[in-house]
C-alpha positions in Angstrom: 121.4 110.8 109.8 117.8 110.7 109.1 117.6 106.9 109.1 119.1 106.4 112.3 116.1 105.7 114.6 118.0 105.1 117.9 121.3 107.9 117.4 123.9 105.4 117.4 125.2 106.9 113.9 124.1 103.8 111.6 121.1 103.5 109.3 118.5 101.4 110.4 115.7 99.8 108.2 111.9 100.6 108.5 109.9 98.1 106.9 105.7 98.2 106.4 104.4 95.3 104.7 101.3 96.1 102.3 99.0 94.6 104.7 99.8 97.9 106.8 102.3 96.0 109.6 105.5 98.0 109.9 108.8 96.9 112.0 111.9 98.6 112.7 115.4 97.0 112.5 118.2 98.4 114.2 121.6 97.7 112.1 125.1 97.8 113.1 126.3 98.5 109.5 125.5 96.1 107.4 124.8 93.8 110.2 121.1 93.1 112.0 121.3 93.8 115.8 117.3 93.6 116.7 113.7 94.3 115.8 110.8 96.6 116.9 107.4 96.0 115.9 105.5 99.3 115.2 101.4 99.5 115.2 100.0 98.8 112.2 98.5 101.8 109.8 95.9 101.9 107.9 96.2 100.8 104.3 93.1 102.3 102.2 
């Protein structure tokens, strides 16, 4: 599953804000288990 950053077999949710912050959340289905916060990238 391409969406599954840490191979459990769920999707997880990548967010980046337009101010260039991004954050990971790691799902168990349809429920929130925890967060990562990424670097930031640029935006222009």
């Amino acid at each position: 599953m391409k969406s599954d950053f840490n191979g459990h077999g769920k999707a997880d949710v990548l967010w980046q804000n337009t101010s260039g912050s991004r954050a990971l959340w790691l799902m168990n289905g349809s429920t929130f288990g925890s967060s990562i916060f990424l670097p930031s990238v640029a935006t222009s």
